[in-house]
C-alpha positions as CSV (number, residue, x, y, z in Angstrom):
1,X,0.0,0.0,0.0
2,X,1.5,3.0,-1.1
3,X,0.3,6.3,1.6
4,X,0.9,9.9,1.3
5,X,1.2,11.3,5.0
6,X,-0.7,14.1,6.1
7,X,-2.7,14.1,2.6
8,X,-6.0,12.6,4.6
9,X,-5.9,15.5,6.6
10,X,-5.7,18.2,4.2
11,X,-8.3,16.7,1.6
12,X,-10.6,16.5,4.9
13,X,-10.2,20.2,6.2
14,X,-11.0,21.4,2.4
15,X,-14.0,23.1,1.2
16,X,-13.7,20.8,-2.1
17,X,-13.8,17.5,0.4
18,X,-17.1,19.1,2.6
19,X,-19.1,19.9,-0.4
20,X,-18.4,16.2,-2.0
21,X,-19.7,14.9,1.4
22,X,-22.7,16.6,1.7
23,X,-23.7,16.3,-1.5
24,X,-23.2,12.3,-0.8
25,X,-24.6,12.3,1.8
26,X,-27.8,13.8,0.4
27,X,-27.7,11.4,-2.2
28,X,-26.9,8.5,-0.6
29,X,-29.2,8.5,2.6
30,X,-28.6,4.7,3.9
31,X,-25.0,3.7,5.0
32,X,-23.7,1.6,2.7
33,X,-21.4,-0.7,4.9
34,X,-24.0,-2.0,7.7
35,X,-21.6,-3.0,10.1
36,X,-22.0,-4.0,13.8
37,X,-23.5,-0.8,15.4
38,X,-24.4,0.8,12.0
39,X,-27.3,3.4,12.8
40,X,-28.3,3.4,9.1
41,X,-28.5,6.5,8.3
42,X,-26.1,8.5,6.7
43,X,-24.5,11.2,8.1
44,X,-20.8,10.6,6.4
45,X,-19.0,9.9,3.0
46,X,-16.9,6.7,2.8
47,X,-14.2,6.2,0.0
48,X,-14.3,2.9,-1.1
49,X,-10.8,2.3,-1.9
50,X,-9.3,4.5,1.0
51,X,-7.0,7.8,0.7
52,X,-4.1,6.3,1.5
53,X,-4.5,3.6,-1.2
54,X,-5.9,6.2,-3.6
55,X,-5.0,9.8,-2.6
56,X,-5.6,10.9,-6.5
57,X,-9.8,9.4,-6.0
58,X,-10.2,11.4,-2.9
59,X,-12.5,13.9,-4.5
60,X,-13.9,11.4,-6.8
61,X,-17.7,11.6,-6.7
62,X,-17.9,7.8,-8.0
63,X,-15.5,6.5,-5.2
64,X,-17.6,8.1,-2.3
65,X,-20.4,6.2,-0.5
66,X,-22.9,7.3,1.7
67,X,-21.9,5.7,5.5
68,X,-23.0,6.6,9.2
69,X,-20.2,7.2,11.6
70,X,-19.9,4.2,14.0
71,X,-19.7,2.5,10.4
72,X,-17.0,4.6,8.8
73,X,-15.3,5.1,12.3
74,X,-14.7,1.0,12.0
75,X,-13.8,0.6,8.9
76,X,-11.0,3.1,8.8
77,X,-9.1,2.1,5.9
78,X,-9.9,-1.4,5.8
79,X,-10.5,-2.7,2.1
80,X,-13.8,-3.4,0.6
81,X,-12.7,-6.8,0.3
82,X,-12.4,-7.5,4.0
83,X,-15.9,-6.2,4.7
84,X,-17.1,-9.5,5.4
85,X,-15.1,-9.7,8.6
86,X,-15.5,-7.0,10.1
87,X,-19.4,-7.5,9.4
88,X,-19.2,-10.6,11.6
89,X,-17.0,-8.7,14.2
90,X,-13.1,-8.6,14.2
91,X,-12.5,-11.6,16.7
92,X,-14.0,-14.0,14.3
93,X,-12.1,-17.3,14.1
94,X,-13.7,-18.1,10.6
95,X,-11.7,-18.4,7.4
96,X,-13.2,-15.4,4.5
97,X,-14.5,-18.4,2.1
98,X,-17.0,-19.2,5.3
99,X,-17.6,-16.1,6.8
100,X,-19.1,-15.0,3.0
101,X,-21.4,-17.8,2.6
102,X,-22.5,-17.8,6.4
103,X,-23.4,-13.7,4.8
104,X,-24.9,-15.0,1.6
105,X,-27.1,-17.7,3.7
106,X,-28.2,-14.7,5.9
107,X,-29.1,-12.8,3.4
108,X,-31.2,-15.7,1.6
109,X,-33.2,-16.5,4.7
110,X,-36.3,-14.8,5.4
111,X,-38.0,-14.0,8.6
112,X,-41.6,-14.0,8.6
113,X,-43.2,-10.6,9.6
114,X,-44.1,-10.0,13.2
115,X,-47.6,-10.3,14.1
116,X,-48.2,-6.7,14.5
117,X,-48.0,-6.8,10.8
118,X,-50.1,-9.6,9.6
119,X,-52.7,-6.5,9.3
120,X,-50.8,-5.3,5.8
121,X,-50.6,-8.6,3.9
């Protein structure tokens, strides 16, 4: 990983770097990475490949998402790739092939609604 220090910082404190947030932000209102304590709305832009990976897509419209800020706070820099993980929690003890299909089976189950909303079906 190649890293520019201090470049985070000053793309951060610019005017250029606040606009493109907002205006994510506004567009994108549900965090994208849903990770352990996500409160689902957003209220912060996440770069999907990371400044320090990317400095040169910082201001890149197409490589901001939409995040809330326990989210972005715990993904830090970690690469999309490794999402899985931390979506399970960090202290997991299972390999990436399993912790994607114990995601993908999640994902494929479906709860039935509570009783409260029988009323709508």
């Amino acid at each position: 990983m190649v890293t520019t220090p201090g470049i985070a910082g000053k793309i951060y404190r610019s005017r250029a770097w606040k606009d493109l947030a907002r205006q994510v932000v506004a567009e994108e209102p549900i965090c994208w990475l849903q990770l352990p304590g996500c409160k689902h709305r957003s209220r912060t832009a996440d770069h999907i490949i990371p400044i320090p990976v990317r400095p040169d897509l910082a201001l890149t419209r197409s490589n901001c998402r939409g995040a809330c800020n326990p989210c972005n706070a715990l993904r830090k820099a970690t690469p999309i790739s490794q999402l899985a993980e931390l979506r399970l929690g960090r202290n997991t003890a299972l390999t990436r092939p399993e912790a994607l299909a114990r995601i993908t089976a999640a994902g494929k189950t479906r709860r039935a609604p509570s009783p409260a909303l029988q009323i709508f079906r």
